[in-house]
C-alpha positions as CSV (number, residue, x, y, z in Angstrom):
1,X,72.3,103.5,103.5
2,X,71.0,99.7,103.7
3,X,70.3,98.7,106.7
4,X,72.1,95.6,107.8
5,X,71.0,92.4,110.1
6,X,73.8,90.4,111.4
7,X,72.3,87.0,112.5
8,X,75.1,85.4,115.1
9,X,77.0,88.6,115.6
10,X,78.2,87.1,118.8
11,X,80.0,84.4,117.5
12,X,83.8,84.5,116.3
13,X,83.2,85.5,113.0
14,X,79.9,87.4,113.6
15,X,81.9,90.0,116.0
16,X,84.5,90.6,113.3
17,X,82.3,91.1,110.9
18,X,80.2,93.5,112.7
19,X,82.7,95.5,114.1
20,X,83.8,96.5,110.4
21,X,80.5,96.6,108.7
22,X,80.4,99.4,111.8
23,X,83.0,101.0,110.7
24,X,82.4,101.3,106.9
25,X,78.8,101.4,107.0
26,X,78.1,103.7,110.2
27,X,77.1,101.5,113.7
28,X,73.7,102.5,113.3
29,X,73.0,100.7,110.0
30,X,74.0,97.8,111.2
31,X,72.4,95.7,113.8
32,X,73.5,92.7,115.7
33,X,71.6,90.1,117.2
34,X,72.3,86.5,118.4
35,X,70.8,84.7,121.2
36,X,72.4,86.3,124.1
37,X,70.2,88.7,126.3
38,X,73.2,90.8,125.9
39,X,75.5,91.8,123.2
40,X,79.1,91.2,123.8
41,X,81.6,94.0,125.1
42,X,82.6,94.9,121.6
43,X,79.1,95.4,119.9
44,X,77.8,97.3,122.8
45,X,78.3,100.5,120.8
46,X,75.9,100.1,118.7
47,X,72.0,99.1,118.0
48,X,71.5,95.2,119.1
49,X,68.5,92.7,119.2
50,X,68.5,89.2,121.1
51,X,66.9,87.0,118.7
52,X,66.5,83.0,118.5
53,X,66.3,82.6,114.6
54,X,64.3,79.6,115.0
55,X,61.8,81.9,115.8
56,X,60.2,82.9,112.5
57,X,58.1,85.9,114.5
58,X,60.8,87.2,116.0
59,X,62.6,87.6,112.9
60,X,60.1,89.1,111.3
61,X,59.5,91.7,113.7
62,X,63.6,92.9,113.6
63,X,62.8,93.1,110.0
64,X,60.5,95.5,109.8
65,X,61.5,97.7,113.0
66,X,64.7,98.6,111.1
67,X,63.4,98.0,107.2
68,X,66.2,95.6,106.9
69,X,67.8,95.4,103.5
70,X,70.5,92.9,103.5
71,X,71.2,89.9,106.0
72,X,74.2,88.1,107.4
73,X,73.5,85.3,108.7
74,X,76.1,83.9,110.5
75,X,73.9,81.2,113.3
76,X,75.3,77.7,112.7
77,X,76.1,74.8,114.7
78,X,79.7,73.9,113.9
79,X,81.4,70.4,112.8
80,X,82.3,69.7,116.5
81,X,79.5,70.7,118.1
82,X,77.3,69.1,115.7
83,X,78.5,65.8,115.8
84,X,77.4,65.5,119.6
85,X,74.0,66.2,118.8
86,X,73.4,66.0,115.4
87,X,69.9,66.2,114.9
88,X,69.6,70.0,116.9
89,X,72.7,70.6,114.1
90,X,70.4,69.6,111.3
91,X,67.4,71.4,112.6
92,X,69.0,74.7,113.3
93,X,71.2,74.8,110.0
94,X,68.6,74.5,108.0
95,X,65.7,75.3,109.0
96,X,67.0,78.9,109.6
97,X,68.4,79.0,106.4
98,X,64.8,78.7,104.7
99,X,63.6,81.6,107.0
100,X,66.1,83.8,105.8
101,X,65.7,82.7,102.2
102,X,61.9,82.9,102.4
103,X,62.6,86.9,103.6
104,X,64.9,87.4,100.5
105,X,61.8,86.7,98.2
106,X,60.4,90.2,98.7
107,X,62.0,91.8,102.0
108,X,65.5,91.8,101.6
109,X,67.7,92.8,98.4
110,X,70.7,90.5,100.1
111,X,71.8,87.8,101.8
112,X,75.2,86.5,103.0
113,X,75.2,82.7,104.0
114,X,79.2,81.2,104.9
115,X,79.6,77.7,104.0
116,X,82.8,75.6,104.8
117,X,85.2,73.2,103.6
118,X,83.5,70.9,105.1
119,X,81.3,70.3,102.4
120,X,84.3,68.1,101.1
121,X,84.5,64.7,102.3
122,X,86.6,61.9,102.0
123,X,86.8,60.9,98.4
124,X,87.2,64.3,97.6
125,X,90.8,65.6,95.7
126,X,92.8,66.6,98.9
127,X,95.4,69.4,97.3
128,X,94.3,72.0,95.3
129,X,90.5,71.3,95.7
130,X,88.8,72.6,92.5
131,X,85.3,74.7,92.8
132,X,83.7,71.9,91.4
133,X,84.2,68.3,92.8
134,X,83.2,64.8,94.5
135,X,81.6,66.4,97.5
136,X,80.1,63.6,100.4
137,X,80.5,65.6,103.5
138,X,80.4,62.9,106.5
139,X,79.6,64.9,109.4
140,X,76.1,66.5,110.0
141,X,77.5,70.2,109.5
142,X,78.8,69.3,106.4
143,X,75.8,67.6,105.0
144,X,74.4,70.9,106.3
145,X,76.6,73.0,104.3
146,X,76.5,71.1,101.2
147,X,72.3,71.1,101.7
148,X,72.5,75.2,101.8
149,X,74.3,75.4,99.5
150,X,71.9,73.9,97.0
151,X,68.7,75.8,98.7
152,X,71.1,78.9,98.1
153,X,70.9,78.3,94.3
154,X,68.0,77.2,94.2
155,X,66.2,80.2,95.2
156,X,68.2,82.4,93.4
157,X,67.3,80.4,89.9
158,X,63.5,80.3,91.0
159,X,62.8,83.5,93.0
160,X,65.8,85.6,91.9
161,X,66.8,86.0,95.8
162,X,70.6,87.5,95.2
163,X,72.1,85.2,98.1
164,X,75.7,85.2,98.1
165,X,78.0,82.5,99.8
166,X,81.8,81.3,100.5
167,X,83.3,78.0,102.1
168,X,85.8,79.1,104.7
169,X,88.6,77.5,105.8
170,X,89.4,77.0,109.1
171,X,89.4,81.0,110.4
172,X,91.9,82.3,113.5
173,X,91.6,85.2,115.2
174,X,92.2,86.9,118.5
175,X,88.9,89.2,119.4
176,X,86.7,86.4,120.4
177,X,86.7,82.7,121.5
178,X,85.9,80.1,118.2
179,X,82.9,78.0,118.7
180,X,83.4,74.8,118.5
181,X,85.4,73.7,115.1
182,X,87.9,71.3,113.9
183,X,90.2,74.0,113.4
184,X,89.7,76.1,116.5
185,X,93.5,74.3,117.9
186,X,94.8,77.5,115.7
187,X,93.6,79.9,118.1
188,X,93.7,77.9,121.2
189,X,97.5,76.8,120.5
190,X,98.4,81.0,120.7
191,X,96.8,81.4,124.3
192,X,98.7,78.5,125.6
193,X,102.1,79.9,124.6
194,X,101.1,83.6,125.1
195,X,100.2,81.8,128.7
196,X,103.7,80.2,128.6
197,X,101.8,76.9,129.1
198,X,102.3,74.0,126.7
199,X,99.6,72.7,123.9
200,X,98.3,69.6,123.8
201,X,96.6,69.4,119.9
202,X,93.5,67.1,119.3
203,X,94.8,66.9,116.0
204,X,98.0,64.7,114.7
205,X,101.0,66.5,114.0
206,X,100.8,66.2,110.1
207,X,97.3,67.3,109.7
208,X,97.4,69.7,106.7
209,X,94.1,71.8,106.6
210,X,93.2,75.2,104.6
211,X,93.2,78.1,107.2
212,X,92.6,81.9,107.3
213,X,93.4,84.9,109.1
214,X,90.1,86.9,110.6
215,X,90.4,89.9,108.7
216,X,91.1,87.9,105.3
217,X,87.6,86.5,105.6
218,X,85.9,89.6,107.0
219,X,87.7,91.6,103.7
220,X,86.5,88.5,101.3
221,X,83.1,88.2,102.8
222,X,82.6,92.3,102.5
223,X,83.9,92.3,98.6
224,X,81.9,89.4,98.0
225,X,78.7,91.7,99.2
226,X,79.7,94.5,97.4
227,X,80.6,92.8,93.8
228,X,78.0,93.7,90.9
229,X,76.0,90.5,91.1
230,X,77.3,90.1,87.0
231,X,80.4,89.5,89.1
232,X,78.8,86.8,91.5
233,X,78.9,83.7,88.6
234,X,78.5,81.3,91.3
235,X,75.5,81.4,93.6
236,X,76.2,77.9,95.5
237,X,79.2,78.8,97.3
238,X,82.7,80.4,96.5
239,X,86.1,78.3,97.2
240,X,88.2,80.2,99.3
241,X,91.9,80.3,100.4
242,X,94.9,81.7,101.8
243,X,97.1,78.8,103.6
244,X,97.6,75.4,104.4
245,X,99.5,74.5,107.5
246,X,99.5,71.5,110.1
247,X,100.3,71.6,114.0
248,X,103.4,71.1,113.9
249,X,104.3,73.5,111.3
250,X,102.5,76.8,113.6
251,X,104.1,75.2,116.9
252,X,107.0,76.2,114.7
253,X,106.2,79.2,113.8
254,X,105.2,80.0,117.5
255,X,108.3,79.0,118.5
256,X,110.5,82.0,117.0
257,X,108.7,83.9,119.4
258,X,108.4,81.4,122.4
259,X,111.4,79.0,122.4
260,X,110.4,76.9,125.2
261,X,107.0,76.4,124.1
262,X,106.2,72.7,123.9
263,X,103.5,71.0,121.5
264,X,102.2,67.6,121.9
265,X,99.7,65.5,120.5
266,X,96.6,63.5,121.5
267,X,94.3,62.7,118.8
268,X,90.3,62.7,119.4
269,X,87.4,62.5,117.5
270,X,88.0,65.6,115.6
271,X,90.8,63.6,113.9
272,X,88.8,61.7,111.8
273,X,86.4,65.2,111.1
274,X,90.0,66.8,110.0
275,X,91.1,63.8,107.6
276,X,87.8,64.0,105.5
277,X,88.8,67.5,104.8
278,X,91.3,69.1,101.8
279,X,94.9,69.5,102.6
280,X,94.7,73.1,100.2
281,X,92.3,74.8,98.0
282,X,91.8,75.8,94.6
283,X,90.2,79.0,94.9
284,X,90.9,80.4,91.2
285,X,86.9,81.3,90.7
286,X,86.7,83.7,93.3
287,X,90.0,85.0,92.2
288,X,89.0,85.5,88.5
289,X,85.4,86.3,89.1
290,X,85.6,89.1,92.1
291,X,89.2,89.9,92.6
292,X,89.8,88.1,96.1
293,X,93.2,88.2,97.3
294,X,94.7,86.9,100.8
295,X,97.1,89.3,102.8
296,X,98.5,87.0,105.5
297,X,100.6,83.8,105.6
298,X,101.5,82.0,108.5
299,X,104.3,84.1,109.2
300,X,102.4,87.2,109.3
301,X,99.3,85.0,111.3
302,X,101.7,84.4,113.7
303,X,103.2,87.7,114.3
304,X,99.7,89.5,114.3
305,X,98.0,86.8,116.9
306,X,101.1,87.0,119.1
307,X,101.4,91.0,119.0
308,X,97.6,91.3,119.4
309,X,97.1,88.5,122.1
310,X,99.6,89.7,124.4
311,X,97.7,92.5,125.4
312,X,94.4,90.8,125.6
313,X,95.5,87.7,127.9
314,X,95.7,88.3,131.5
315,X,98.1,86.1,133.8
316,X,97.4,85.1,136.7
């Protein structure tokens, strides 16, 4: 069995991710690592490595302890986050990148990178985004994105490096905190009314954007790595879908569980991040070419968030 390097295992997607990598792969095959001296409460059952992936060394060394065969590296600064200091953004996107692509020239047979939507900008098609389009990201994590991509098949046409990418939607769910996104208002707008407090969204009430329930990503990230690589025909980065909703429409949707729950809006700088972004997406290639399919809706979102939460959140 491969043994498996998750880079950011800490993070909101990375602990997903880990957890069922763990459970389909065995816990010892796969190890965690992110900058915490600590792993978090749900990785402590297996084998985990702090590690600052700006640090080339480092890297190296968790390498070849554990003969690592495929990385997933999941260390990013995120659209939010990255627009209050974007040149720490820049350096840490890509320059780790490039490390891990350098150690897919002759130490690992795979590599998992996640791009975003957020490669789109504004004069890109908002419904029904195609695969390929008018790009011009304006924020530094989607010039980023759009930037990794193209290193991504880059070194796959001139080293044969079999890296393998997708560009999430906004992703929601429950087991840990997001980390600074334009779409995290779909996680925090569940502990509010779970809280039975009210939600007041940094996004207007009519934003449309693409989002996706945790364990639709986790299963479309996993197939993705598993596909024959005959099956991986594009090696920048894979559309992918599964809704489209705006605030007001999961306030809604909240509210058949939480009548009282209240939802109002106050616009900040993530506004204009969200309006430079597709309303849907066209996600036909990955469809054709691998098999993906989506599970949830927002109906079933809702229902699973709510069931799920309510056991996690303490009141006070």
């Amino acid at each position: 069995m491969d043994k498996i390097l998750i880079i950011g295992a800490c993070g909101q997607l990375g602990t997903e991710l880990t957890l069922k990598l763990r459970e389909i792969k065995g816990k010892d095959n796969v190890i965690a690592s992110d900058i915490l001296d600590e792993p978090i409460a749900l990785l402590s059952d297996g084998p985990y490595e702090k590690l600052n992936i700006m640090n080339k060394e480092s890297f190296q060394i968790i390498l070849e302890k554990y003969d690592i065969k495929q990385a997933y590296h999941l260390a990013a600064v995120l659209s939010a986050k990255g627009e209050q200091n974007p040149h720490f953004a820049w350096q840490l996107n890509m320059e780790s990148l490039l490390t891990v692509l350098e150690a897919g020239k002759n130490q690992l047979d795979k590599i998992y990178w996640p791009s975003s939507i957020a490669v789109f900008g504004p004069d890109t098609p908002k419904e029904n985004t195609p695969q390929n389009t008018i790009m011009g990201p304006n924020t530094v994590y989607g010039i980023s994105k759009l930037a990794g991509e193209r290193w991504c098949e880059y070194y796959h046409k001139q080293y044969g490096v079999d890296v393998r990418s997708l560009r999430y939607p906004g992703l929601i769910g429950y087991k840990a905190l997001p980390g600074g996104g334009t779409t995290d208002y779909a996680v925090d707008i569940f502990h509010k009314a779970i809280a039975g407090e009210n939600y007041e969204c940094f996004l207007s009430e009519k934003t449309s954007l693409p989002m996706m329930y945790m364990d639709d990503a986790v299963k479309a990230t996993i197939d993705l790595m598993e596909t024959d690589q005959q099956n991986v025909k594009v090696r920048s980065s894979y559309n992918l879908a599964a809704m489209s909703f705006t605030p007001a429409e999961i306030a809604k949707e909240i509210q058949k569980h939480y009548p009282d729950f209240e939802i109002s809006y106050n616009p900040d700088f993530r506004q204009k991040i969200a309006d430079s972004w597709p309303g849907s997406i066209d996600d036909s290639v990955a469809r054709n070419n691998w098999g993906w399919q989506h599970s949830f809706g927002l109906k079933e979102l809702t229902e699973v968030m709510i069931n799920n939460l309510r056991k996690e959140i303490v009141f006070d």
